[in-house]
N, C-alpha and C positions, 0 to 999 in steps of 0.2 A: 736332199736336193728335191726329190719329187715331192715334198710335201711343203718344200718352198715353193715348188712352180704352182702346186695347188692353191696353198694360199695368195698368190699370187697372181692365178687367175682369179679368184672369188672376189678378191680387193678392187682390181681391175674393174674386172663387170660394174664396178657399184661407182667408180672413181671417174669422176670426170679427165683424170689424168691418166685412164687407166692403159693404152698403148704404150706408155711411156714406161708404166711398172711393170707391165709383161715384159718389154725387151729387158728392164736392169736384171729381171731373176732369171733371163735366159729363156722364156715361155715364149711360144709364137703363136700354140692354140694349148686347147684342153688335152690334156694326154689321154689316151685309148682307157687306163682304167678309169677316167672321171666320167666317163660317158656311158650313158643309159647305151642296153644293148638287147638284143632277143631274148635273154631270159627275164629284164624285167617286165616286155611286156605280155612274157606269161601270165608274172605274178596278177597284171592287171582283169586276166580273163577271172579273178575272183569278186574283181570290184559292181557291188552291187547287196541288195535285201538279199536275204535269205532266212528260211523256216527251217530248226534243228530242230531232229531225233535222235536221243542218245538212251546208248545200251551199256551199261557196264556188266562185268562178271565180279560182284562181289565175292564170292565163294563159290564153289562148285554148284552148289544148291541156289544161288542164292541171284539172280539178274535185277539192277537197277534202271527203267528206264524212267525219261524225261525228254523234257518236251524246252524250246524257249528260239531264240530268233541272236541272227548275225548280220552287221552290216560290213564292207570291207568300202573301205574309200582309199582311195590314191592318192599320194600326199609327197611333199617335198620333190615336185620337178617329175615325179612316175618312178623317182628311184626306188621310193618303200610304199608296202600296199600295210592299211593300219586296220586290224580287227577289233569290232566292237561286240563282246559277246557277252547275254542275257538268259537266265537260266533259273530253274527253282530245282534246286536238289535236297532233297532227304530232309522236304519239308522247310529247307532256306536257299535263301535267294543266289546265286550263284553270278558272279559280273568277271569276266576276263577282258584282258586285251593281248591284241599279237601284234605285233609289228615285223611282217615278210621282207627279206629284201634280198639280192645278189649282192656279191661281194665277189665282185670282178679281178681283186688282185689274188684272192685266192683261189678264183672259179670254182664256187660254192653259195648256193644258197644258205640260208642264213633267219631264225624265226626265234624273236626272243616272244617269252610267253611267261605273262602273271596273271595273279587272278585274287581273289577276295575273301579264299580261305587259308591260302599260303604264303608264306612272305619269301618264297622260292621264287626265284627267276628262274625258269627253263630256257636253255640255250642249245639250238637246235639245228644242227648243220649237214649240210648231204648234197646228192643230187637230184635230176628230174631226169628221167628216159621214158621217151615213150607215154606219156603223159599221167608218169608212177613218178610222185615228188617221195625219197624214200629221204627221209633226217635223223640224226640220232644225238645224244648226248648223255648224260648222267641228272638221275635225282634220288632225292635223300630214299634211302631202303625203309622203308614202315616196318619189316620185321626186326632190323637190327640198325645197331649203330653205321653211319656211312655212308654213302654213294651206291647207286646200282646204275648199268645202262640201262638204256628203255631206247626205241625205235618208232617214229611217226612215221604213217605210211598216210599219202592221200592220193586217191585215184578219181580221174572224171570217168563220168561215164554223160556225155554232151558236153554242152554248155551250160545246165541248168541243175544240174546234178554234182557233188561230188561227195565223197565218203573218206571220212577221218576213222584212220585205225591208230589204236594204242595200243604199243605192245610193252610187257612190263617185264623187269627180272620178276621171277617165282622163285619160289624158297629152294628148288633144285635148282634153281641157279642160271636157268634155260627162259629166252626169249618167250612171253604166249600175251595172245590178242587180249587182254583185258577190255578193251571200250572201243566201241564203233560211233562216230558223231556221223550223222547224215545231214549233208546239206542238200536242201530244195528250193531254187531261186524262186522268190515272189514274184508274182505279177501285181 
């Protein structure tokens, strides 16, 4: 039913008969999850240029960093915030995108993540306190066959600052900070 009243509003909006197909599906307005709330316009305090620094821990011995640039634009109504990220790593070009959003029936943010060296979708769910967005999900293990967790951590520090942590299973099996992305918004 609530996915009839959904579609039924979105018909509506666009139908010049559209009073007439809200009342047949029972719909009088949008229902409370159709509607943009505080947490999306969190998401939006990303929207804007920004210049990345990235640190990886390839080995114990062994730190990758690099350098490349992120835009975030606001998209579809302010529900979903869409990352355009830009990179040269390990001597090749590096292109991601993210698309951020809440997911109000779950009360959960929500961050799917692909990029140009993997045909992995990362799907990445959690919360924000305190303005520590903490997400987690599963990706493929590089030492063996299967699935590992991993944990995104991003924390502001202003408005013009924030910092991406990656944290990865290791071969003991135990959570650790693999890569830190820093963002610093352009002027």
């Amino acid at each position: 039913m609530a996915l009839l009243c959904g579609v039924g509003f979105l018909v509506g909006r666009v139908s010049a008969q559209g009073e007439d197909e809200m009342e047949a599906c029972g719909c009088t307005e949008m229902p409370d999850w159709a509607k943009a709330g505080p947490e999306h316009e969190k998401l939006k305090k990303m929207v804007g240029d920004w210049k990345v620094a990235m640190s990886f821990q390839m080995s114990p011995e062994a730190v990758m960093e690099s350098a490349g640039t992120a835009s975030f634009k606001s998209i579809m109504n302010g529900f979903f915030v869409e990352q355009t990220f830009d990179a040269e790593m390990m001597g090749r070009p590096f292109e991601g995108r993210g698309l951020y959003g809440y997911d109000t029936v779950n009360k959960q943010y929500v961050v799917v993540w692909c990029d140009g060296w993997t045909p992995y979708m990362y799907v990445s769910k959690g919360q924000e306190e305190g303005g520590v967005m903490t997400l987690t999900g599963e990706e493929p293990c590089h030492a063996k066959e299967g699935c590992a967790p991993y944990k995104h951590v991003t924390k502001w520090e202003g408005d013009n600052k924030m910092i991406f942590e990656i944290w990865s299973t290791g071969e003991d099996g135990k959570l650790a900070l693999s890569g830190t992305v820093t963002y610093t918004r352009g002027k």
